[in-house]
C-alpha positions in Angstrom: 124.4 99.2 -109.8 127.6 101.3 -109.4 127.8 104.4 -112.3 131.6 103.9 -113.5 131.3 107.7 -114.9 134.8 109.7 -114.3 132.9 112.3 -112.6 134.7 111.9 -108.7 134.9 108.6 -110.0 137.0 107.1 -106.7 135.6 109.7 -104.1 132.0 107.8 -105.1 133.5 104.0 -104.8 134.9 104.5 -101.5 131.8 106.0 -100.0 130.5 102.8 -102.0 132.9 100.7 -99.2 132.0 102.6 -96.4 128.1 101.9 -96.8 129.1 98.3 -97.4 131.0 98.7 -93.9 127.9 100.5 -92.5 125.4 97.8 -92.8 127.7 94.6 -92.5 126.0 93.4 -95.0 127.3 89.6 -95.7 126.9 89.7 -99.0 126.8 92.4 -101.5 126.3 92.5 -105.1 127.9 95.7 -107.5 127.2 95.7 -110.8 128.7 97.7 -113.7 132.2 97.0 -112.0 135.4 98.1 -113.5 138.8 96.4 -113.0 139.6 100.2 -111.6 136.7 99.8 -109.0 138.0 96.4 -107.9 141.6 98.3 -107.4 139.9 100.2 -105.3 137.9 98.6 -103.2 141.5 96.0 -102.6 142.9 98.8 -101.2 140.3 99.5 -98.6 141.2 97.9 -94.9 137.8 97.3 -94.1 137.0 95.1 -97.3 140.7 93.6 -97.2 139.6 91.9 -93.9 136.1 90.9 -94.3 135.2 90.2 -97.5 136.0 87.0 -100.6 135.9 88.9 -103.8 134.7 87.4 -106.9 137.4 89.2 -109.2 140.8 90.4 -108.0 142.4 91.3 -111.2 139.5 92.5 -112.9 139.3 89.6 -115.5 135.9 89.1 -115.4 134.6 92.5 -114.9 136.3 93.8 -118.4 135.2 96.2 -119.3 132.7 95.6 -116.7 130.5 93.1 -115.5 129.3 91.6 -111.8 131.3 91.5 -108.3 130.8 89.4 -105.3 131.9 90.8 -102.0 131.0 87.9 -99.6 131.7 87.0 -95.5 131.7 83.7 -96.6 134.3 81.6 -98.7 132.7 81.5 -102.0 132.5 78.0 -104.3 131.7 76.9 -107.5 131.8 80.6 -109.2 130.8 80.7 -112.7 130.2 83.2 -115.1 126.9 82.3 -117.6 126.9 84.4 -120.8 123.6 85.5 -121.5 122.7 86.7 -125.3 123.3 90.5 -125.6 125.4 92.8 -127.2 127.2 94.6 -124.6 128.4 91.7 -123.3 126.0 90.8 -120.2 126.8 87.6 -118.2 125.1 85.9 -115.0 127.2 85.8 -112.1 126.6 81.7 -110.1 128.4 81.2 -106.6 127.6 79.2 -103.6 128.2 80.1 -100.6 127.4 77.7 -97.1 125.5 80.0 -94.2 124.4 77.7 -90.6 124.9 74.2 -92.7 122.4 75.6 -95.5 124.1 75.9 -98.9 122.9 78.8 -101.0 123.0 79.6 -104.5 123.5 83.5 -105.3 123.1 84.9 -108.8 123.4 88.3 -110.3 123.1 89.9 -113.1 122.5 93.6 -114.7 119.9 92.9 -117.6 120.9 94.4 -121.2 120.2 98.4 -120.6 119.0 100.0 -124.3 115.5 101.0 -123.9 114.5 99.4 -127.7 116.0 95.7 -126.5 112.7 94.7 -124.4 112.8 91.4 -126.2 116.2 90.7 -125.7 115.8 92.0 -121.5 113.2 88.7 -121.8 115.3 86.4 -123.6 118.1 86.9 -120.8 115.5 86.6 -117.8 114.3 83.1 -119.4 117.7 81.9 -120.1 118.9 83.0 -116.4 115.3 81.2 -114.9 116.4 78.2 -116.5 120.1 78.1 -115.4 118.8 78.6 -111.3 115.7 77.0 -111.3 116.6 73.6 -109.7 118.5 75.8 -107.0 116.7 74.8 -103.4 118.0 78.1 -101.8 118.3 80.6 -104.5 119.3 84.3 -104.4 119.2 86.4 -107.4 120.2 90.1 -107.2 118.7 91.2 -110.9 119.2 95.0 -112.3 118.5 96.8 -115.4 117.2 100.1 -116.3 114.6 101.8 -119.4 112.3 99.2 -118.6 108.7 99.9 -117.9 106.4 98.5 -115.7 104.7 96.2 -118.2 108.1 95.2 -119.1 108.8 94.8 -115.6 105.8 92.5 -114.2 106.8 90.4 -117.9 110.3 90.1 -116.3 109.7 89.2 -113.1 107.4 86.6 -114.2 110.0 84.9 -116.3 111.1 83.5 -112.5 108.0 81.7 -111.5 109.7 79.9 -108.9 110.8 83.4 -107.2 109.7 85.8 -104.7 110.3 89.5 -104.5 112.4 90.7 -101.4 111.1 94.1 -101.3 107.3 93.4 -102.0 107.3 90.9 -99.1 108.4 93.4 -96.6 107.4 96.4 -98.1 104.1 96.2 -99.7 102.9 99.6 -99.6 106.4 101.7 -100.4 108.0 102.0 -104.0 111.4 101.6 -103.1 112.6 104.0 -106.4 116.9 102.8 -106.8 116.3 105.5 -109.9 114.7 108.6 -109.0 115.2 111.7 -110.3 113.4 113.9 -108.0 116.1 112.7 -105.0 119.2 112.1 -106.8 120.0 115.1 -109.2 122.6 113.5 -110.5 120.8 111.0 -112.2 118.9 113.7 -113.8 122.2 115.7 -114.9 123.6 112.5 -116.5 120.7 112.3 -118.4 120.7 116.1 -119.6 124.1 115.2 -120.3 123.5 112.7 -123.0 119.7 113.8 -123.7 119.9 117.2 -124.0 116.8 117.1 -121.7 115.2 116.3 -118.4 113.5 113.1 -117.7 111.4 112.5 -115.0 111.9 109.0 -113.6 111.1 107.1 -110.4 111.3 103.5 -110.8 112.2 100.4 -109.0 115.0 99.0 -111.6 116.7 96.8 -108.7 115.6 93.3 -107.3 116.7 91.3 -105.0 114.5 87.8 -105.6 114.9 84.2 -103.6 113.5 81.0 -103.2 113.9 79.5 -99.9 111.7 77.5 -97.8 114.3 78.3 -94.8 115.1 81.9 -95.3 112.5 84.7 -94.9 112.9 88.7 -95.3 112.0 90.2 -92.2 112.9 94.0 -93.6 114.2 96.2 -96.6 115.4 99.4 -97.4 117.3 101.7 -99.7 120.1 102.6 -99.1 123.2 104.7 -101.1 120.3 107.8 -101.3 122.5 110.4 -99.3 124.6 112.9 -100.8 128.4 113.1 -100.2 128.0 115.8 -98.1 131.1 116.6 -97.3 132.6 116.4 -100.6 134.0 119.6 -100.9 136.1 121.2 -98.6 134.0 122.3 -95.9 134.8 120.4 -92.7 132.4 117.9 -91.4 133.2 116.6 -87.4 137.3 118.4 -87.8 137.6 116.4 -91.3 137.7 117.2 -94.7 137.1 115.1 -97.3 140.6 114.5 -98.4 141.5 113.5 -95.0 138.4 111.3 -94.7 139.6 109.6 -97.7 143.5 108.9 -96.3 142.1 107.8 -93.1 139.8 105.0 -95.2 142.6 103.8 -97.3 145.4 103.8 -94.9 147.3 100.9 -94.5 148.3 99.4 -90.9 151.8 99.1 -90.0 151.2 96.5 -87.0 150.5 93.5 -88.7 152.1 91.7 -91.9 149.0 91.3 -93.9 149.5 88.0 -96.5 147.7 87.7 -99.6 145.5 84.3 -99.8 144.7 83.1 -103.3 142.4 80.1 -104.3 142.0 79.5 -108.4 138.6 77.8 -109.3 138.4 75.6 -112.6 135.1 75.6 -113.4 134.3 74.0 -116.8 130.9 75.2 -117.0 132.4 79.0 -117.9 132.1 80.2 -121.2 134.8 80.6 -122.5 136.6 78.4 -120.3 139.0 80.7 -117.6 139.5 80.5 -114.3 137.9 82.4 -111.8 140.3 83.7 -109.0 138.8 85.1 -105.5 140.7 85.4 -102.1 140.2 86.8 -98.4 141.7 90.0 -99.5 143.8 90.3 -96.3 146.0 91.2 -98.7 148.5 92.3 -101.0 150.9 95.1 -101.0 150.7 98.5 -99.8 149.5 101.2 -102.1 148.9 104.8 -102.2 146.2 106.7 -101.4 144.2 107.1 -104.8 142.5 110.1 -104.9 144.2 111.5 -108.1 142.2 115.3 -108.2 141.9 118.4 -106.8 138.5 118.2 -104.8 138.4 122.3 -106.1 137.5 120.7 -109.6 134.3 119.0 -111.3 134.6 116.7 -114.0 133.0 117.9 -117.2 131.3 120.9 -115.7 129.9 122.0 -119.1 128.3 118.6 -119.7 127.6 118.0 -116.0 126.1 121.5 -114.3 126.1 119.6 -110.7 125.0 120.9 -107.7 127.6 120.4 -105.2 125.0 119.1 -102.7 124.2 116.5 -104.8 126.4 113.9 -105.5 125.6 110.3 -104.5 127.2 107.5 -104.6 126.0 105.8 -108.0 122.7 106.9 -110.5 121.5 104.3 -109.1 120.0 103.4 -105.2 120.8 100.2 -103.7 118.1 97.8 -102.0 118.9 96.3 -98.7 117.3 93.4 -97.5 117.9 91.3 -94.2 116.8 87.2 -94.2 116.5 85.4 -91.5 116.9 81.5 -91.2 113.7 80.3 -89.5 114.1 81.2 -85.4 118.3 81.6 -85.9 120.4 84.5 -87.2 120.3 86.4 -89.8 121.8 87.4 -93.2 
């Protein structure tokens, strides 16, 4: 659950990328994507060469919505409106893994602390939309929930396990948590005028499988940016570590592959266009700021120690398919 805040907006996406490239994960799920954090993640070799996207002009994340990064060719995507009113869709792909076809969903659940009611009307209407799905993934979000509201939600997918809990009975696994990521709390001043203390699991990652099992989970994105001011970390600032990320390769003639998906089941009916971004045209590098300079500092009194990739933590989770490799 990316934060789309200006505050070093695109130092905090690309250190978004290179935890992606960290952990190899196959398939991720960002939510609260902006056609500007699409831009940015094209431009990035590492996700050019691995990675389908879901969105490569934005359309479907405006103003923001769900992104797909996947290893594997994705099918049949579909975007499900759900009823809200800040526009909040379910995300539907399939993707094919060791002959086993898989459906993934995703979703961020309406965010306003005073729409409980409608948080449950979206779970049921998504529960109802993936239920007949043999292998089913759904990578759910939200936040101002509590945890009655929680357990409520959850149970609204009957058919569906929780990730985390399977693996990780005794931990919390906090993705908000204001005590570790102070800049959580500083958004919060920001707009409250107060601090609030909050440690909650608001990220989910639930499935339905009689093939794949979690073997382990963690959290990860809980780090600072350590070296995002101009101290030098291993001979590199971060400016430089930020050219180095985003520049382009000279050796190769990179083509852009593009595959439109008509998919009558969207609402309203658009295509949805995704590609192995091995792509387009060379760009330059983003970074569009001094790193001498914090956005906002009278609204946002950060400590320069402390600023994470997103508000929010991300959860982790590796499946396995009985005795073969995993995902």
């Amino acid at each position: 659950n990316l934060w789309y805040g200006s505050f070093y907006f695109e130092h905090r996406i690309i250190e978004v990328a290179r935890i992606i490239e960290e952990t190899s994960a196959d398939l991720v799920s960002l939510q609260h994507v902006t056609p500007s954090i699409v831009r940015i993640l094209e431009k990035i070799p590492y996700i050019r060469q691995n990675y389908y996207l879901s969105d490569v002009d934005g359309s479907t994340v405006t103003p923001f919505g769900v992104l797909f990064l996947a290893k594997f060719p994705l099918s049949n995507i579909s975007l499900r409106p759900l009823v809200s009113n800040s526009g909040r869709e379910l995300l539907l792909a399939n993707i094919r893994v060791n002959k086993t076809d898989l459906l993934v969903c995703s979703a961020c659940l309406e965010s306003r602390q005073r729409s409980t009611e409608m948080r449950l009307n979206q779970a049921q209407s998504m529960n109802r939309k993936i239920a007949a799905g043999e292998h089913v993934f759904l990578l759910l979000s939200g936040n101002n929930w509590g945890d009655n509201e929680k357990n409520d939600l959850l149970q609204c997918f009957p058919q569906l396990s929780d990730a985390w809990s399977q693996v990780n009975s005794d931990e919390k696994g906090f993705t908000i948590d204001t005590t570790s990521n102070a800049m959580i709390n500083n958004q919060i001043v920001a707009k409250q005028g107060r601090n609030q203390n909050r440690h909650d699991r608001a990220d989910f990652i639930l499935y339905k499988s009689a093939l794949w099992t979690p073997t382990s989970a963690k959290i990860i994105g809980n780090t600072p940016i350590s070296s995002m001011f101009p101290k030098k970390t291993d001979g590199q600032t971060l400016e430089s570590r930020m050219q180095n990320l985003l520049r382009d390769s000279n050796t190769t003639k990179e083509e852009e592959q593009t595959e439109t998906i008509e998919n009558d089941s969207i609402i309203p009916p658009r295509s949805v266009t995704y590609y192995s971004v091995q792509s387009p045209t060379k760009q330059s590098n983003p970074l569009s700021y001094s790193l001498d300079s914090i956005y906002s500092p009278k609204k946002l009194k950060q400590n320069v120690g402390s600023i994470f990739p997103s508000n929010h933590f991300a959860v982790f989770v590796e499946f396995v398919l009985g005795d073969g490799p995993g995902l």
